[in-house]
Kinemage of the C-alpha trace (Angstrom):
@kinemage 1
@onewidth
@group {chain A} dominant
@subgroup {mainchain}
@vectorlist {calphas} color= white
{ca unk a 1} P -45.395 -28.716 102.318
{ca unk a 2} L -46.266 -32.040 104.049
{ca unk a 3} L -43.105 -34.416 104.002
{ca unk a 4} L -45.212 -37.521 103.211
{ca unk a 5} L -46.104 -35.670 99.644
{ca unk a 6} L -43.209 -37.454 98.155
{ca unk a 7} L -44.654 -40.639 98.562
{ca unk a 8} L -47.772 -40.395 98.205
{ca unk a 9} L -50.349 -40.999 94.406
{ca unk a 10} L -47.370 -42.906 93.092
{ca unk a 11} L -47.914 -44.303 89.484
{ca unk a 12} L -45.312 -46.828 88.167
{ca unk a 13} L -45.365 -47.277 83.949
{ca unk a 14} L -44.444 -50.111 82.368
{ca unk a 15} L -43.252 -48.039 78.857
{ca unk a 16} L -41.590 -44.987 80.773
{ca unk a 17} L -40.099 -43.483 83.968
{ca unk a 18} L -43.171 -41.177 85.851
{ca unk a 19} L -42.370 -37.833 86.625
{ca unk a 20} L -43.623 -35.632 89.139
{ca unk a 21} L -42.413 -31.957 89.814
{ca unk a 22} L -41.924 -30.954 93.109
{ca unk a 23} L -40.378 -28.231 92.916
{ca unk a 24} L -39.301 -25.792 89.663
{ca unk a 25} L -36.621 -22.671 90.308
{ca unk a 26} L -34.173 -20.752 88.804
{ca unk a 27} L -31.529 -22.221 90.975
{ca unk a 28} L -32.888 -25.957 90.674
{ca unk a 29} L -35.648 -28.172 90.590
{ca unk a 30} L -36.927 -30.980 92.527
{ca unk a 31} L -38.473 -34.746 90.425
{ca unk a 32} L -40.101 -37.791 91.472
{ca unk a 33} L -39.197 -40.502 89.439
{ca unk a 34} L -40.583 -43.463 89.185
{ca unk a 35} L -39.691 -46.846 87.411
{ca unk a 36} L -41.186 -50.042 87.431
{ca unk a 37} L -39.838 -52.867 88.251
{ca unk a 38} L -37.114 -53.516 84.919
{ca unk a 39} L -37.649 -50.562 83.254
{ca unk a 40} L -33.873 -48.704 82.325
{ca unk a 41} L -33.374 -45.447 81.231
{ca unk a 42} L -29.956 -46.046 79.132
{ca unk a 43} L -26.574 -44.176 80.128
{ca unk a 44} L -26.738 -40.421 78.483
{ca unk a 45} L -25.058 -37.397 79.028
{ca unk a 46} L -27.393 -34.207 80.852
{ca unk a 47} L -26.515 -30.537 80.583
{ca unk a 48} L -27.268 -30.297 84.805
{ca unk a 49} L -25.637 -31.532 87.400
{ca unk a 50} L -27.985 -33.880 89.238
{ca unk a 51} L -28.552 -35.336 93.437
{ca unk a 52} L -30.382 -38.865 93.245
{ca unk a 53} L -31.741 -40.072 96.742
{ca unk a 54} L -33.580 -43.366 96.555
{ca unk a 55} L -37.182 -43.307 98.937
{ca unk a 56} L -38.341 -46.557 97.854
{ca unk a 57} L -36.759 -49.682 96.186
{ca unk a 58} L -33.201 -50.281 94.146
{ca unk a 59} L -31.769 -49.837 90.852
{ca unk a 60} L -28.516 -50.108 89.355
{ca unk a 61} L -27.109 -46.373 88.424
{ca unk a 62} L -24.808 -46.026 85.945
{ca unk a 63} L -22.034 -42.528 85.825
{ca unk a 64} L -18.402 -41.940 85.224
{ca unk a 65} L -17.014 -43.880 87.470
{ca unk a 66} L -18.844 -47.237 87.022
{ca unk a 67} L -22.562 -49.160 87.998
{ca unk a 68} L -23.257 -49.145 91.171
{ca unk a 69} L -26.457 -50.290 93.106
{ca unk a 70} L -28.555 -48.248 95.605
{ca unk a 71} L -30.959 -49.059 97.704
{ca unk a 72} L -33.654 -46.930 99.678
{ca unk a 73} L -31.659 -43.752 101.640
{ca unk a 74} L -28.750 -44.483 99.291
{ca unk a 75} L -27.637 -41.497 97.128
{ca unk a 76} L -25.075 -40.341 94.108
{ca unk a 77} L -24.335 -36.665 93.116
{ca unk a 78} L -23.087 -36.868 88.881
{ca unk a 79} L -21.580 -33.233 87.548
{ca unk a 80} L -23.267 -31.891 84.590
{ca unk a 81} L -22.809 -33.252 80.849
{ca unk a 82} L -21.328 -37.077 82.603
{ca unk a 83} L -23.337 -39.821 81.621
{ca unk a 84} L -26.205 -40.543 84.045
{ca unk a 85} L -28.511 -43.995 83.442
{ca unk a 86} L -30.401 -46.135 85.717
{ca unk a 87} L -31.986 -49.968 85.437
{ca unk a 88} L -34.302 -50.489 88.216
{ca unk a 89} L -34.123 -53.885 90.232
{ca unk a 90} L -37.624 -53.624 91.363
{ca unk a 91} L -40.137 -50.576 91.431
{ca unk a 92} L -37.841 -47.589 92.193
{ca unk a 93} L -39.056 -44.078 93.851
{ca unk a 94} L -35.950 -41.449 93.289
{ca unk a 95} L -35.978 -37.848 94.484
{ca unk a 96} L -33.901 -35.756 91.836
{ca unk a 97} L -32.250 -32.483 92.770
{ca unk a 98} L -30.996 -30.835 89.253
{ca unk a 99} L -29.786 -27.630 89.065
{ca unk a 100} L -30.979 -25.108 87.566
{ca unk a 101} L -29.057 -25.266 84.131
């Protein structure tokens, strides 16, 4: 697989996050997502665990412990069943790594 993959036919919606599936295992799979500029996905509990690494942009991610903002090569781990949500602070490219739940 070409590295640049992960950034490349990127499609930002105004009315929901964009995903794109890199890859899909037993043992975990690999998103795109993609959120425009002020789009939020509100703070909700997952069955997974989940890996967020930012490519492009910055959002404010909310878990457990708090809000904090990340920025492009910033990243948070959050266990499964915490609360996970994210308001992007202009157009935001994450790479998700859940496990395989």
């Amino acid at each position: 697989m070409k590295s640049d993959i992960l950034l490349s036919n990127i499609t930002f919606s105004v009315k929901k996050p964009v995903l794109k599936k890199i890859i899909k295992s037993k043992m975990f799979n690999i998103v795109r997502v993609c959120l425009e500029k002020g789009l939020e996905i509100q703070p909700h509990p997952e069955p997974y665990a989940v890996f967020f690494f930012i490519l492009e942009g910055s959002g404010i991610f909310t878990s457990k412990d708090g809000e904090f903002e990340l920025k492009k090569n910033d990243s948070l781990f959050i266990e499964a069943n915490e609360i996970r949500g994210i308001k992007s602070l202009e157009n935001l490219i994450i790479l998700g790594v859940q496990d395989g739940h």
